[in-house]
Residue frames as a rotation matrix with the C-alpha (Angstrom) as fourth column:
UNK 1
0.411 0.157 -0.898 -6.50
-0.562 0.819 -0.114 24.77
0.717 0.552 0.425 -10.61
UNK 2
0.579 -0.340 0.741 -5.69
-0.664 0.330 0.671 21.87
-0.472 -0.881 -0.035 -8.21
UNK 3
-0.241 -0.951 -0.195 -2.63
-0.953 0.270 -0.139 20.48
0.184 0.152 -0.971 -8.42
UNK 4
0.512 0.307 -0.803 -3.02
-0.519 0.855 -0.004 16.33
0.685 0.418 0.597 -9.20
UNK 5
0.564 -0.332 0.756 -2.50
-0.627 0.423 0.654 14.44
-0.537 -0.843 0.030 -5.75
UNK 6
-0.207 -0.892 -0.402 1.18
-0.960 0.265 -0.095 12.73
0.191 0.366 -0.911 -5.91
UNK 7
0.313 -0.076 -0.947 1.20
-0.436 0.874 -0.214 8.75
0.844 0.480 0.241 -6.55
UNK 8
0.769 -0.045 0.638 1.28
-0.622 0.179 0.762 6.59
-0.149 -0.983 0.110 -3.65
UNK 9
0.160 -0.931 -0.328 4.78
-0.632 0.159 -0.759 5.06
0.758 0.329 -0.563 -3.53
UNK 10
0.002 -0.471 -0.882 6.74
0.771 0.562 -0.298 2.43
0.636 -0.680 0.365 -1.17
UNK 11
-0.760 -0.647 0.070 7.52
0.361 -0.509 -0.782 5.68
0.541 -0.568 0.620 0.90
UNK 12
-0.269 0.734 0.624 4.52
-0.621 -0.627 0.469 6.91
0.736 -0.261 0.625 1.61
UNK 13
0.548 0.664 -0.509 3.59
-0.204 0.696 0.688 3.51
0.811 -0.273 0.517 2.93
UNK 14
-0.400 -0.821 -0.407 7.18
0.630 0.076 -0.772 3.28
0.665 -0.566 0.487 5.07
UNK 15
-0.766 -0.312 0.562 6.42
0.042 -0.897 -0.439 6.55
0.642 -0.312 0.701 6.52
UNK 16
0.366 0.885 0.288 3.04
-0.578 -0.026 0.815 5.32
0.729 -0.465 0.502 8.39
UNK 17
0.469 0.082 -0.879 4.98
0.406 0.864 0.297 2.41
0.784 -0.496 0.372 9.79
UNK 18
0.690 -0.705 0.161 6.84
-0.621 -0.463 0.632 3.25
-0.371 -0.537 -0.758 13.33
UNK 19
0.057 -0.881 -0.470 10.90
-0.996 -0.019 -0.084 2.24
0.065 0.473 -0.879 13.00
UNK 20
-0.668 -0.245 0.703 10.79
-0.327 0.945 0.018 -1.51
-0.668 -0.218 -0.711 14.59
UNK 21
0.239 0.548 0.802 7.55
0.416 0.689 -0.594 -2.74
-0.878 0.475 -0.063 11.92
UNK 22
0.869 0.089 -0.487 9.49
-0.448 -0.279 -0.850 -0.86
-0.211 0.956 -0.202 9.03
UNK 23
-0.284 -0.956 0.070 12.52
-0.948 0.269 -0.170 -2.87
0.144 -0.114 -0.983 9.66
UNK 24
-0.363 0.315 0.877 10.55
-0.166 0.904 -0.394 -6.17
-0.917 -0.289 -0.276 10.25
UNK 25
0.562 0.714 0.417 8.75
0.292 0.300 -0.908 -5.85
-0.773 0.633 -0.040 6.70
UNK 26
0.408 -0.543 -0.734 11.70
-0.901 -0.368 -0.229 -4.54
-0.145 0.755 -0.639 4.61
UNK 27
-0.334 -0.930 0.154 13.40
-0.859 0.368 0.357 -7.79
-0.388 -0.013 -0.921 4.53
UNK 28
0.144 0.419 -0.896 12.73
-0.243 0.893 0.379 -11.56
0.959 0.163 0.230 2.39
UNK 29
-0.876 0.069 -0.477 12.70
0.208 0.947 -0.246 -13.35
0.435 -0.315 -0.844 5.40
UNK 30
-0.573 0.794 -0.202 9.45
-0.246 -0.402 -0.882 -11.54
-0.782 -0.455 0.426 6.17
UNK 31
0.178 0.844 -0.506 7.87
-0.982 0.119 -0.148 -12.19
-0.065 0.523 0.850 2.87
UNK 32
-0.443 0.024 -0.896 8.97
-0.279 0.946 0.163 -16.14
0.852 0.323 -0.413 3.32
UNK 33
-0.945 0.327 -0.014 7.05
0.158 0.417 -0.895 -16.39
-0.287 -0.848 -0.445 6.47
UNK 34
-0.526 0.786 -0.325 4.05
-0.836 -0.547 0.029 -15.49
-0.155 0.287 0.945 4.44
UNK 35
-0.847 0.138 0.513 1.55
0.218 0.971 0.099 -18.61
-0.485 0.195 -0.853 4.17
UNK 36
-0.656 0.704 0.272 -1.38
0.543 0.190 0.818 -19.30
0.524 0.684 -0.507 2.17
UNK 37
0.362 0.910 0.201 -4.38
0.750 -0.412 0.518 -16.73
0.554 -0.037 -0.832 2.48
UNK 38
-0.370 -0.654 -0.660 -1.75
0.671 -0.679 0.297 -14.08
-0.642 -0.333 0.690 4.38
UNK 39
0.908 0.228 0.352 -3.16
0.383 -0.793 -0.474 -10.62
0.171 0.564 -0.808 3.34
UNK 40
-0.259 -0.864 -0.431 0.18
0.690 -0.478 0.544 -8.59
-0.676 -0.156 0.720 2.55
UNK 41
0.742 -0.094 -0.664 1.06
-0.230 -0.966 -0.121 -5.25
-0.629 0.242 -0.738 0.26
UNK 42
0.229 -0.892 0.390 3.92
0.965 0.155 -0.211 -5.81
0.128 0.425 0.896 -2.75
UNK 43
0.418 -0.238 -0.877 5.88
0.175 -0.926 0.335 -2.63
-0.891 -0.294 -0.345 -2.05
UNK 44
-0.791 -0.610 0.041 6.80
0.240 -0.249 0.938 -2.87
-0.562 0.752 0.343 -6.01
UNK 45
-0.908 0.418 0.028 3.52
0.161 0.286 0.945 -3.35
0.387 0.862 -0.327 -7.05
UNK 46
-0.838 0.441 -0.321 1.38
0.155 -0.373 -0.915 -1.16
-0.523 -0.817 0.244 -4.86
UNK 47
-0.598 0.752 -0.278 -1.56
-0.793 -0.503 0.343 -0.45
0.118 0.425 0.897 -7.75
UNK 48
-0.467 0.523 -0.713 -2.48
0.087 0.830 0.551 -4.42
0.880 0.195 -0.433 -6.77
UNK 49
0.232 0.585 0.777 -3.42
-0.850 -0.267 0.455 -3.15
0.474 -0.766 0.435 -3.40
UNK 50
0.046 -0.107 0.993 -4.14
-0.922 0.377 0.084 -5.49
-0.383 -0.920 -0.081 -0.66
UNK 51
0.074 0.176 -0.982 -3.53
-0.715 0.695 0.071 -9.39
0.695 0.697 0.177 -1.72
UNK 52
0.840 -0.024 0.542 -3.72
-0.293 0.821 0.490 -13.20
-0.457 -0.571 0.682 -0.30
UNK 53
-0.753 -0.615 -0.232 -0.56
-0.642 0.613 0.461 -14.98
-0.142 0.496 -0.857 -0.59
UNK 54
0.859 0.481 -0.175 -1.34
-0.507 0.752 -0.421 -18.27
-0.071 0.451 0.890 -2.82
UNK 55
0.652 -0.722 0.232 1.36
0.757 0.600 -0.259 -20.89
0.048 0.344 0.938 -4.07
UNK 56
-0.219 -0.892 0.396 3.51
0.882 -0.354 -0.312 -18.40
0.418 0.281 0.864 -5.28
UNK 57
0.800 0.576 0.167 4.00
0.593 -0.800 -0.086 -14.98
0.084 0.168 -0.982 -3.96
UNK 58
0.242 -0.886 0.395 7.14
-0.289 -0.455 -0.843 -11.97
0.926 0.090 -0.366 -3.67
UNK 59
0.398 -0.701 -0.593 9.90
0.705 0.646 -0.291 -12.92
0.587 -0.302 0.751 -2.06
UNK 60
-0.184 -0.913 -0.363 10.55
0.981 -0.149 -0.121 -9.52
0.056 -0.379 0.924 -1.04
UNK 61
-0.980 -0.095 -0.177 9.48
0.119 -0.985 -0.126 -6.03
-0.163 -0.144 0.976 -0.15
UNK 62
-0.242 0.843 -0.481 6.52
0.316 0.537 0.782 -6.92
0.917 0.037 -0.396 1.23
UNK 63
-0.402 0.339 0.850 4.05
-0.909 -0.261 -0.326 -5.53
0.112 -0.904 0.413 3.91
UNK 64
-0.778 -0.627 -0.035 2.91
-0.068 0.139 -0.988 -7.71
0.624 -0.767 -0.151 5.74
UNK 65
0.045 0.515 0.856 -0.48
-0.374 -0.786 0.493 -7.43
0.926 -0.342 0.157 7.53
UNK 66
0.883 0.072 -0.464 0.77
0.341 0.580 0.740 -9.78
0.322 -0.811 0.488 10.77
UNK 67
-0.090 -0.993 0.072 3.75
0.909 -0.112 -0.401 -8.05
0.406 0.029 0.913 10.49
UNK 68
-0.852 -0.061 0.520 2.32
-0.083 -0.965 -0.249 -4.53
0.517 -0.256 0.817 11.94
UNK 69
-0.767 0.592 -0.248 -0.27
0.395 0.131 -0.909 -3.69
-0.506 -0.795 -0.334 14.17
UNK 70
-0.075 0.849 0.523 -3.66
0.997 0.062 0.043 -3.94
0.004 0.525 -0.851 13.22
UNK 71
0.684 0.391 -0.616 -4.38
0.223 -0.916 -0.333 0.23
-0.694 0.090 -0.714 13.77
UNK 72
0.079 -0.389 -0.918 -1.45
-0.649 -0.719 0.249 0.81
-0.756 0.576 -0.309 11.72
UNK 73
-0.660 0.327 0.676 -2.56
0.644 0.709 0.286 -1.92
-0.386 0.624 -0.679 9.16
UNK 74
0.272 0.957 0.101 -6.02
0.913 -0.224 -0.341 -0.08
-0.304 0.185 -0.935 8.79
UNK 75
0.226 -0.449 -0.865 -3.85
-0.397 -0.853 0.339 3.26
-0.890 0.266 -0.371 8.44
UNK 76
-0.569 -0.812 -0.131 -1.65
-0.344 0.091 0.934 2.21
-0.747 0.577 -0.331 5.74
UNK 77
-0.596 0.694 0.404 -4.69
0.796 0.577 0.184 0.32
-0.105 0.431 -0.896 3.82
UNK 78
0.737 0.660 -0.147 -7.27
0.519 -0.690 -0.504 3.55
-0.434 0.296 -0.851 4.07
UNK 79
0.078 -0.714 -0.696 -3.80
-0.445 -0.649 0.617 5.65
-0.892 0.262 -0.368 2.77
UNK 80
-0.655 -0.724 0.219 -3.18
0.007 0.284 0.959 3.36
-0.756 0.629 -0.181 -0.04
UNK 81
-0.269 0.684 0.678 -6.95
0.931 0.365 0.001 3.35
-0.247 0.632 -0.735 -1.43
UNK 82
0.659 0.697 0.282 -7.33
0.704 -0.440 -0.558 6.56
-0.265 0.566 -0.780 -1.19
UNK 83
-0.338 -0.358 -0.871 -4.28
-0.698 -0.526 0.487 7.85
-0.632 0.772 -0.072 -3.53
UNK 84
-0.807 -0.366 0.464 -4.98
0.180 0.595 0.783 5.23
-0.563 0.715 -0.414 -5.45
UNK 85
0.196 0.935 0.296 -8.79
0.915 -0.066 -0.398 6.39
-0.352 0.349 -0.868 -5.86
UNK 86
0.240 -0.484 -0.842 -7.11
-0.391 -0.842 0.372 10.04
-0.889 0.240 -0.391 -6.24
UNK 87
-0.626 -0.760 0.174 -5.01
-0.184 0.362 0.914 8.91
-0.757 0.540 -0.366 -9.21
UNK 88
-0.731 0.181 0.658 -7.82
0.609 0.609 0.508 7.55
-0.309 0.772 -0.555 -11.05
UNK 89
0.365 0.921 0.134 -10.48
0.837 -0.262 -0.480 10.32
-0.407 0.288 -0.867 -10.80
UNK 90
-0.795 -0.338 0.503 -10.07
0.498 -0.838 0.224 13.24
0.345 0.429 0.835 -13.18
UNK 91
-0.652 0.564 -0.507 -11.60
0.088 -0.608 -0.789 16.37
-0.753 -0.559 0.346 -12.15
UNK 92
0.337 0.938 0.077 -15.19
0.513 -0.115 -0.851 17.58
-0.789 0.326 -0.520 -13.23
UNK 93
-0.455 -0.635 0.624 -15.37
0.884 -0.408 0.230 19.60
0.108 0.656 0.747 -16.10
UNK 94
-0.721 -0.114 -0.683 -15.43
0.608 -0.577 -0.546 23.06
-0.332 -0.809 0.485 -15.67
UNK 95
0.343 0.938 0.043 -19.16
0.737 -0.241 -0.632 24.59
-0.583 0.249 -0.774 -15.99
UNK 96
-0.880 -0.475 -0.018 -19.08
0.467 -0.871 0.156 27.90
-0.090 0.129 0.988 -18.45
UNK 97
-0.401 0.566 -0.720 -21.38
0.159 -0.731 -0.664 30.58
-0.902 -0.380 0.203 -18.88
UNK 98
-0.103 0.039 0.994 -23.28
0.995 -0.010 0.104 30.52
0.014 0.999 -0.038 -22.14
């Protein structure tokens, strides 16, 4: 039986960044430089996936996508869709033998 792939978490997403753009994106004054239509990441609220800032958005523990380089943007994005597609599919059921 395979073992159910582990929830994608704030760490997982840390752990793609190198040390100087996980230290740039851990902090509110990174998510208050965020303006309107900014694609970013809530690192509390990681099942919303990528979003646009609007009027309002978190204040805090936030990715960022000006905030890292674009290859490791495109990393961290293809990493977050697919646990999150993981997570949601349940496995086939299992054929028997009449």
């Amino acid at each position: 039986m395979k073992k159910q792939p582990e929830p994608v978490t704030r760490d997982h997403i840390l752990k793609i960044l190198s040390d100087d753009e996980a230290a740039s994106v851990t902090t509110a004054e990174t998510a208050a430089q965020l303006v309107h239509g900014d694609e970013f990441i809530d690192l509390t609220q990681l099942g919303m996936g990528v979003q646009r800032a609007e009027a309002s958005h978190p204040t805090e523990d936030v990715l960022p996508r000006k905030a890292v380089n674009e290859h490791t943007w495109q990393k961290v994005v293809a990493n977050l869709n697919a646990r999150l597609l993981m997570t949601h599919v349940r496995p086939a059921p299992s054929k028997r033998s009449s």
